[in-house]
C-alpha positions as CSV (number, residue, x, y, z in Angstrom):
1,X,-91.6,39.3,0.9
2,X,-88.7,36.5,0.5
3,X,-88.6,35.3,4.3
4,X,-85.8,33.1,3.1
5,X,-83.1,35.9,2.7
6,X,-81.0,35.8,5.9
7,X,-81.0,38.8,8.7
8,X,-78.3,40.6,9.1
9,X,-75.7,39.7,12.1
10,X,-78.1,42.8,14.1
11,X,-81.1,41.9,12.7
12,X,-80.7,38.3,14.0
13,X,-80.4,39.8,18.0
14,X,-84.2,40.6,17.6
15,X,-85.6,37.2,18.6
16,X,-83.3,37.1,21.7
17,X,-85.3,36.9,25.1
18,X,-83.6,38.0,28.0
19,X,-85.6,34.3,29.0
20,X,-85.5,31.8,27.8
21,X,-89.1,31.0,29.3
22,X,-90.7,33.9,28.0
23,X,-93.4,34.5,25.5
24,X,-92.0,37.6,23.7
25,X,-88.3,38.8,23.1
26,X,-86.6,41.6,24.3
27,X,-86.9,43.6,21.0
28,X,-91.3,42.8,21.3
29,X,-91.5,43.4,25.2
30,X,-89.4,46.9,24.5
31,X,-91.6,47.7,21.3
32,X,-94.5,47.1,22.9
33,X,-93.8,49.1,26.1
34,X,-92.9,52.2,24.0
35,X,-95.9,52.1,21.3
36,X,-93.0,51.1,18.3
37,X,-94.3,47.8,17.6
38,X,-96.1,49.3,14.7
39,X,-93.2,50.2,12.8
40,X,-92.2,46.9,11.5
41,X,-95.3,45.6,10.6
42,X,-96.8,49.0,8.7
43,X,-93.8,49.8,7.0
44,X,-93.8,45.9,5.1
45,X,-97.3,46.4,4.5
46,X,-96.2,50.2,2.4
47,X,-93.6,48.0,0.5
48,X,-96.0,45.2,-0.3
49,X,-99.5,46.9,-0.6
50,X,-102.4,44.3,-2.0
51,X,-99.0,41.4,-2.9
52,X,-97.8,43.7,-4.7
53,X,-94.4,46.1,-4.9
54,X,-95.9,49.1,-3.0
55,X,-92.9,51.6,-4.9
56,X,-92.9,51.1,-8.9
57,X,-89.3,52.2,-9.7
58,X,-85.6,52.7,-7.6
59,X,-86.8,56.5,-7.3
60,X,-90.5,55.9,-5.9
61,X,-88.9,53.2,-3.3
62,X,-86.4,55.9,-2.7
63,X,-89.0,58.6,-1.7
64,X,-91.0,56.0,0.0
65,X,-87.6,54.7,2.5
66,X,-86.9,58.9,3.1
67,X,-90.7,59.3,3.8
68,X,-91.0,56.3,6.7
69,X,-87.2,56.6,7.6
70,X,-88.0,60.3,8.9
71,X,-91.5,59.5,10.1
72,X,-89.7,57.3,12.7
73,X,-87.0,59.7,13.4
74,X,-90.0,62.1,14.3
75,X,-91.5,59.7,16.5
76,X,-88.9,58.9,18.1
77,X,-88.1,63.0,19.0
78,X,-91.8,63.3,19.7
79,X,-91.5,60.7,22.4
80,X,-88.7,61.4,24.0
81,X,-89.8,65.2,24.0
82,X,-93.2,64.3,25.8
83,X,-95.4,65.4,22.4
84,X,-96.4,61.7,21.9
85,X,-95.7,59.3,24.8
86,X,-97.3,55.4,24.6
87,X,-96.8,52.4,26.2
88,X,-95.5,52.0,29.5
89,X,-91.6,52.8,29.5
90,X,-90.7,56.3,30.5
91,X,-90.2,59.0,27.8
92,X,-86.9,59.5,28.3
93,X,-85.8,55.6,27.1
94,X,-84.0,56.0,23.2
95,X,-83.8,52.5,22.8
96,X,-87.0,51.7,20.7
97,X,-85.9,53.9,17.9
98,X,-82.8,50.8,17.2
99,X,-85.2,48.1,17.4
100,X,-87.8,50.0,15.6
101,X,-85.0,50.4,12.8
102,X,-83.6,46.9,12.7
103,X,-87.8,45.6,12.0
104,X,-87.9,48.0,9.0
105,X,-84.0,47.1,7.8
106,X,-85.1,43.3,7.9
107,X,-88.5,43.8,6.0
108,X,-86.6,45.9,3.3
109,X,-83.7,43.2,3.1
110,X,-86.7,40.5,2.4
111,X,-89.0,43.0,0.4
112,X,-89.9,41.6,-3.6
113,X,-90.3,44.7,-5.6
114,X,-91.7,44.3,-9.3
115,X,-88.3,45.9,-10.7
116,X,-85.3,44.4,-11.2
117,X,-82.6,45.9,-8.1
118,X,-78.8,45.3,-8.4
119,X,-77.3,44.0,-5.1
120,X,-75.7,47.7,-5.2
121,X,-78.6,48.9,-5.7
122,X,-80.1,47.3,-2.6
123,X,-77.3,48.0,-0.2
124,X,-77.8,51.5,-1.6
125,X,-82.0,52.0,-0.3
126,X,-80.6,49.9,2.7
127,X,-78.2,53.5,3.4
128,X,-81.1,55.6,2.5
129,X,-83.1,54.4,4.9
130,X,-81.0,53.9,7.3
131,X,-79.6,57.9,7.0
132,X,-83.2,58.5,6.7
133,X,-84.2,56.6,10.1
134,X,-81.1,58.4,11.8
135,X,-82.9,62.5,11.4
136,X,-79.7,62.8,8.7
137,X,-82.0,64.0,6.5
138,X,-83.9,66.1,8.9
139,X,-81.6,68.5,9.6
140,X,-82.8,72.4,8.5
141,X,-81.5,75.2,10.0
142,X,-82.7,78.9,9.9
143,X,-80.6,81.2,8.0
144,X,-78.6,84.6,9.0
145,X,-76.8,86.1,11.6
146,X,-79.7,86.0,14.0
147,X,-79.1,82.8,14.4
148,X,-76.4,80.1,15.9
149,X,-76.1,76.8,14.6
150,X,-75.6,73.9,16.8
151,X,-75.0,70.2,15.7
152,X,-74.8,67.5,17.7
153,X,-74.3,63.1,17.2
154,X,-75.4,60.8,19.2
155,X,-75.0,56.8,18.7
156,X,-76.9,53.6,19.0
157,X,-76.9,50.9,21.7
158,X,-74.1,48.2,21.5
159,X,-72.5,45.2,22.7
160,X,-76.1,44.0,22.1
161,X,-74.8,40.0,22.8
162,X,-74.5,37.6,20.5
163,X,-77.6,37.0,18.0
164,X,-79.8,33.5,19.2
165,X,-78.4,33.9,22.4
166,X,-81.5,34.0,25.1
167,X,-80.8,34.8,28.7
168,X,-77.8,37.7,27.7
169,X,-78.8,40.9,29.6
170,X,-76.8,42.7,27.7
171,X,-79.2,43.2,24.9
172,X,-80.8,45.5,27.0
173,X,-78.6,48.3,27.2
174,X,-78.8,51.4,25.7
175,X,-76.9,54.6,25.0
176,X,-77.1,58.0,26.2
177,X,-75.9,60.2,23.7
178,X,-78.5,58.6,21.9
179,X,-81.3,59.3,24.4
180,X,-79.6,63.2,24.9
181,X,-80.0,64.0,21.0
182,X,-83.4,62.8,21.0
183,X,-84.1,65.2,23.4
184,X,-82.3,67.9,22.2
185,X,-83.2,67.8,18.5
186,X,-84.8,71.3,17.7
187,X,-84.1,73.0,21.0
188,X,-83.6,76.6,21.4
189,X,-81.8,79.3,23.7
190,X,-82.1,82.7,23.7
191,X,-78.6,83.9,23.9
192,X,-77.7,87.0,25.9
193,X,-76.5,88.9,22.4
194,X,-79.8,88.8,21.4
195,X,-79.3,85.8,18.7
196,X,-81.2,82.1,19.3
197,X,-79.0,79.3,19.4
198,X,-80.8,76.2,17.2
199,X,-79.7,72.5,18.0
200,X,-80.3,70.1,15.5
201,X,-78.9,66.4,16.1
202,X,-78.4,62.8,14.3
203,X,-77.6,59.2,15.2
204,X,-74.6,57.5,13.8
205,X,-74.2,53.9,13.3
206,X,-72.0,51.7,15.9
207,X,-70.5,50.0,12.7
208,X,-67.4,50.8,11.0
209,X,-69.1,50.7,7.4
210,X,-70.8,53.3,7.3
211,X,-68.1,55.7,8.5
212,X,-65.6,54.7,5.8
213,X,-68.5,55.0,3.4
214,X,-68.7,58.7,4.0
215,X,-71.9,58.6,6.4
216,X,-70.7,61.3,8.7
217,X,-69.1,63.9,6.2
218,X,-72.1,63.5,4.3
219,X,-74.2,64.6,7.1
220,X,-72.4,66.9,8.0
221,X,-70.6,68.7,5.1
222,X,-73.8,70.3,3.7
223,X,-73.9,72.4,7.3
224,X,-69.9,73.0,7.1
225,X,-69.9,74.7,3.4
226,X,-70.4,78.3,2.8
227,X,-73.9,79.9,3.2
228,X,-76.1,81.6,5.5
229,X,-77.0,77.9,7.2
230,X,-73.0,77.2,7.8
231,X,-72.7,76.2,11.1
232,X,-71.2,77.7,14.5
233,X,-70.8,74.6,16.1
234,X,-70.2,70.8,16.3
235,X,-70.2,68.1,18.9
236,X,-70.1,64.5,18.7
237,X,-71.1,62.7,22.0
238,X,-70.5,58.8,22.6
239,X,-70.6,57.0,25.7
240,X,-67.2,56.5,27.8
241,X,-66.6,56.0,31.4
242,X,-66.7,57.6,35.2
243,X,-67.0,61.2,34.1
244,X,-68.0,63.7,31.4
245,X,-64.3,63.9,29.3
246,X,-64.0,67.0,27.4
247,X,-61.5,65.0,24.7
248,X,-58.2,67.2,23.1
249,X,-56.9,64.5,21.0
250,X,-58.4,62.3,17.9
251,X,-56.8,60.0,16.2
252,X,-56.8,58.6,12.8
253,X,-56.3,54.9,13.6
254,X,-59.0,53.4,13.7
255,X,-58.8,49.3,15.1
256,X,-60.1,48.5,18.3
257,X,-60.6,45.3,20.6
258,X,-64.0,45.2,19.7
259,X,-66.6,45.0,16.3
260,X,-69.4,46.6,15.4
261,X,-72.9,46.1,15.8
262,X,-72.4,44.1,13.1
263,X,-69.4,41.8,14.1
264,X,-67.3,43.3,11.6
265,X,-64.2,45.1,11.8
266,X,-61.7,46.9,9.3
267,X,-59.5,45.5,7.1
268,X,-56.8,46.6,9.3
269,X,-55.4,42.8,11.2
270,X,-54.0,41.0,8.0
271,X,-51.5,43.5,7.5
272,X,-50.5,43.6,10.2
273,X,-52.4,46.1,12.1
274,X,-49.9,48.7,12.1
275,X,-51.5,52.3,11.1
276,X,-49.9,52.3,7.1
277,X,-51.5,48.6,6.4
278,X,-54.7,48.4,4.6
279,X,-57.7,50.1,6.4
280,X,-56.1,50.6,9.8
281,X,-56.4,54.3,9.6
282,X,-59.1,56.5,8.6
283,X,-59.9,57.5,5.0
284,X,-62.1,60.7,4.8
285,X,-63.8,61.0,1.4
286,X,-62.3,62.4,-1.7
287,X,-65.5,64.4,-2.3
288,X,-65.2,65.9,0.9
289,X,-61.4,65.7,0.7
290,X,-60.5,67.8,-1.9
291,X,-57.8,65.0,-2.6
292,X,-57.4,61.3,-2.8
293,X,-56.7,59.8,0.6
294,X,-55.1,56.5,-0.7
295,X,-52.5,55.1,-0.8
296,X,-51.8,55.8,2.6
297,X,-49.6,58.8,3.0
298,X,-48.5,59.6,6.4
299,X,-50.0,63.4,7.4
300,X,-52.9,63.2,4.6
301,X,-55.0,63.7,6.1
302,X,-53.9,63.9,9.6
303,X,-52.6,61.8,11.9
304,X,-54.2,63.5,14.9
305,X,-57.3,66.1,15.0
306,X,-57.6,68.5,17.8
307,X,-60.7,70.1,19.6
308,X,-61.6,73.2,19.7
309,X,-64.3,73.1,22.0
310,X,-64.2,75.9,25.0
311,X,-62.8,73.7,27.5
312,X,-62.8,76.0,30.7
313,X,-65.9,77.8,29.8
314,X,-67.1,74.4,29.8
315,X,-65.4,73.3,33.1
316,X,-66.8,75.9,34.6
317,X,-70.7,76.2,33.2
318,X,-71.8,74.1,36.7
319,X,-73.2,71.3,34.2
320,X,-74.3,69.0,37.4
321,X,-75.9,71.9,39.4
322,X,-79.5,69.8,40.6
323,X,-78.1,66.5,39.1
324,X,-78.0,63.2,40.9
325,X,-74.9,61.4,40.7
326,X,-76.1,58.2,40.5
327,X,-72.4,56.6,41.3
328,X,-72.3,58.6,44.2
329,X,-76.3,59.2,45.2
330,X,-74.7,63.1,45.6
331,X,-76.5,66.4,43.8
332,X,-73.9,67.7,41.4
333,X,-73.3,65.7,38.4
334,X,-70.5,64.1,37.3
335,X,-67.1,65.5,36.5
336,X,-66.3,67.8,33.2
337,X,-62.9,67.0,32.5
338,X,-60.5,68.4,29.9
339,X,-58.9,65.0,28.6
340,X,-55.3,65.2,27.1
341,X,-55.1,61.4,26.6
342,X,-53.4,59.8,23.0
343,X,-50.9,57.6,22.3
344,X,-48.4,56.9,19.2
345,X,-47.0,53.3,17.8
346,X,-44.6,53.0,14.5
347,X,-46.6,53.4,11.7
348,X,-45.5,50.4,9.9
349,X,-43.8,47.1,11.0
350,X,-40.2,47.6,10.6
351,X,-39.4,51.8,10.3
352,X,-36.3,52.5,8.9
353,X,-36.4,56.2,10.2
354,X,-38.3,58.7,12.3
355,X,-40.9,59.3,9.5
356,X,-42.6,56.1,9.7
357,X,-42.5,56.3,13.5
358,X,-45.3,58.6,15.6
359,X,-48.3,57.4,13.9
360,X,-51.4,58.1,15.9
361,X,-52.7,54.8,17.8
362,X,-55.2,56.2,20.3
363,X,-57.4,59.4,20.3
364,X,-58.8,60.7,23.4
365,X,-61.7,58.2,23.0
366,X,-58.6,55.3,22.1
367,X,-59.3,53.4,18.6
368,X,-63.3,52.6,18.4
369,X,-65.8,54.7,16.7
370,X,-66.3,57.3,19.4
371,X,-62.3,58.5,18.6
372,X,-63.6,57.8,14.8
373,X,-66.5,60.3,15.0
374,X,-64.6,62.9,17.0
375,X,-61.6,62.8,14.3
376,X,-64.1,63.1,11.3
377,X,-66.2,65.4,12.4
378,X,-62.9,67.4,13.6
379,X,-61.1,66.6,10.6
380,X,-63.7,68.3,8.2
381,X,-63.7,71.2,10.2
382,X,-59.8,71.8,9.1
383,X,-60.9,70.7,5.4
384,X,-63.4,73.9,5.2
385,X,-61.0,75.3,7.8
386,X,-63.9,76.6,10.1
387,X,-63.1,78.5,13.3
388,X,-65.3,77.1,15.3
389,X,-66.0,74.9,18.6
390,X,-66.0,71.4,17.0
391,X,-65.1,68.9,19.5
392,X,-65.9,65.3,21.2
393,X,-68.0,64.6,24.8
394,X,-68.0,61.5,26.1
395,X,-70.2,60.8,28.8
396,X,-70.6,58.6,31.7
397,X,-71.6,54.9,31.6
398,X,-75.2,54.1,31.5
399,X,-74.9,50.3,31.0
400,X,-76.4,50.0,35.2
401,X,-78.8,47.9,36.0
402,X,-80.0,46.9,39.9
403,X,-79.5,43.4,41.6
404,X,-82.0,40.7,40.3
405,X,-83.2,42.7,37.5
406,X,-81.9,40.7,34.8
407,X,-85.1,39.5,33.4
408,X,-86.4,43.1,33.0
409,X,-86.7,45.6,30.4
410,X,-85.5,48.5,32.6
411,X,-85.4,49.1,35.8
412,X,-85.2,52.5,38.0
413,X,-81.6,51.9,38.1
414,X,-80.9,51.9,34.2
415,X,-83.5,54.8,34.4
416,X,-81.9,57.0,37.1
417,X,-78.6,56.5,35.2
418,X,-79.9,57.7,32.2
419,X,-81.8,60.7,33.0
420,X,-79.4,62.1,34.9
421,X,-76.4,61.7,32.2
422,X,-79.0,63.1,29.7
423,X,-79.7,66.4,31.9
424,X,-76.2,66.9,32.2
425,X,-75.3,66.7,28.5
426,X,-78.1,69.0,27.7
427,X,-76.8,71.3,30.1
428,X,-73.1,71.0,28.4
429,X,-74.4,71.6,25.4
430,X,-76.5,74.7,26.6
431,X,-73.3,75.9,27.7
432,X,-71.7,75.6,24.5
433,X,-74.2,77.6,23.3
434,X,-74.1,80.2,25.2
435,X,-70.6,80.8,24.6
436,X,-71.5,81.3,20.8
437,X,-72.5,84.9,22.4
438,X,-70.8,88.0,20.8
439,X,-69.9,89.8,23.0
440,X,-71.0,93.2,23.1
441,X,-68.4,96.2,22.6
442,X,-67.3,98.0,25.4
């Protein structure tokens, strides 16, 4: 290992304390509590086994990054699904599967292997893993007409702080559409046609690389071609505000207030930030494509996306039935609302007519990567030109912690939040499988 080679801008949030006085960070105290404080250290030890490079060639470290990339994905399902619960936080927490990640990203980012590696090539087993870590690769559904085929993303924690910053609570938060598809990876329902509904699930990144890199499409384009696996539905979930918000629109612009995870944003400001200049709007991949998306041509691909998910059916499934409002204290739930939200700006800085006017500015989930995982996944439903649900959820807030808890981990507050958001989304997503029903003839 080369302890010399920098962290990344994430990687550098894992010695933050949320004290400045105590003995472990946050990123320890919550590895610890959760039994993931072996990742790190077990996974350098596979790459550097006896001083030496524990993979022999690109390929070998390749296997290697798929085999402990899904053997924390796994652990982090079995956790949160009650198979294999350590440590003291409660099962339901999805957090230690980030800070799990970012010990294994660092210790690859430093590792010495006995083979010469390209910085391409390292950026490259840096994605491998990382799709790896993230059940991208898990993903294996049952084949036929007995079966319906559910897919569902999630995202990581973020607006983590700022990296050697101690005493920021914020590092604490967490996300849950993360914590919902760790517990909904692999679930069943029987479905009252007499077909089983499988849901199978994956993270995404809070970082705009990855997305114009293709992360998503790859994902989920194997599940969207033709074949007996092809799916029957698609839902990306994200974390948003007071309510669940069913969202119509999606947009293809893609600039928001804030950065990434990793304080970066697209090349979209310098020119101007207007939707034709540089990387302001989305760029699907040609190989999912069909067609090369630059340079930038208004309509191709889309300016906005629209969901198809069952709205009313939705509206109406009684998603909060036994559900603690934790804004409120009231059973129920939260609110399932059909969101018709967007907005439009000129598509480039002076328009000299009304085709460079009406570009798409904000989605239903506005500019960030929420919107940008909703359009994408939306967008390659119209490529393969599916006819099915394929939509976006965003769920309420569950950045809530009580009074004086700042120097903790969690509290019941941040828990009651959580587990309550995450029994709802199940039960959305329960709903939208049921309504992949046939319905039998009269």
């Amino acid at each position: 290992m080369d302890t010399t080679v920098a962290a990344s801008y994430e990687e550098q949030r894992l010695p933050n304390k949320l004290s400045s006085s105590d003995a472990l960070s946050f990123s320890q105290q919550l590895l610890q509590a959760s039994g993931f404080d072996k990742f790190g250290p077990d996974f350098a030890s596979k790459l550097c086994s006896n001083s030496l490079a524990g993979a022999s060639t690109y390929d070998d470290t390749v296997t290697l990054l798929h085999t402990e990339g899904q053997k924390l994905w796994q652990a982090a399902l079995d956790r949160v699904q009650g198979r294999a619960v350590q440590g003291t936080l409660p099962k339901s927490d999805d957090r230690m599967l980030y800070w799990a990640r970012l010990t294994m990203t660092l210790a690859l980012r430093q590792w010495k292997p006995d083979f010469p590696l390209t910085d391409d090539q390292r950026a490259a087993l840096q994605n491998e893993f990382e799709r790896a870590s993230r059940g991208q690769y898990a993903i294996d559904f049952p084949e036929g007409p007995k079966y319906k085929r559910v897919l569902v993303s999630g995202f990581d924690p973020f607006t983590l702080g700022t990296p050697g910053v101690n005493g920021d609570p914020s590092v604490r938060i967490g996300n849950p559409s993360g914590a919902a598809i760790l517990s909904l990876d692999g679930n069943i329902v029987a479905l009252p046609d007499g077909t089983t509904a499988v849901i199978h699930t994956f993270i995404l990144p809070v970082n705009y690389g990855p997305f114009m890199q293709g992360m998503q499409e790859d994902t989920l384009g194997p599940w969207f071609k033709p074949g007996t696996k092809r799916v029957d539905a698609s839902v990306s979930v994200s974390q948003g505000g007071g309510e669940f918000d069913l969202e119509h629109f999606n947009g293809r612009y893609h600039m928001y207030g804030i950065p990434g995870n990793d304080n970066v944003f697209p090349a979209c400001a310098d020119g101007g930030s207007y939707p034709a200049a540089l990387e302001c709007d989305i760029f699907p991949p040609e190989r999912w494509l069909g067609y090369a998306p630059k340079p930038w041509v208004k309509e191709l691909p889309a300016q906005f996306t629209q969901s198809t998910l069952p709205f009313k059916k939705l509206m109406d499934a009684n998603t909060g039935v036994g559900v603690i409002n934790q804004d409120t204290n009231m059973t129920g739930g939260w609110a399932v609302v059909q969101h018709d939200t967007y907005s439009v700006r000129d598509c480039v800085k002076n328009p000299l007519g009304p085709l460079e006017k009406n570009c798409a500015y904000w989605g239903g989930g506005q500019s960030y990567l929420s919107n940008e995982s909703a359009y994408r996944n939306t967008q390659l439903r119209d490529v393969f030109r599916l006819q099915i649900p394929a939509g976006h959820i965003h769920t309420p807030v569950m950045t809530v912690f009580g009074a004086g808890s700042d120097g903790k981990i969690t509290d019941t507050t941040f828990e009651g939040h959580r587990d309550s958001i995450v029994a709802q989304t199940r039960n959305l997503i329960v709903a939208l499988a049921n309504t992949l029903a046939t319905s039998p003839a009269p």
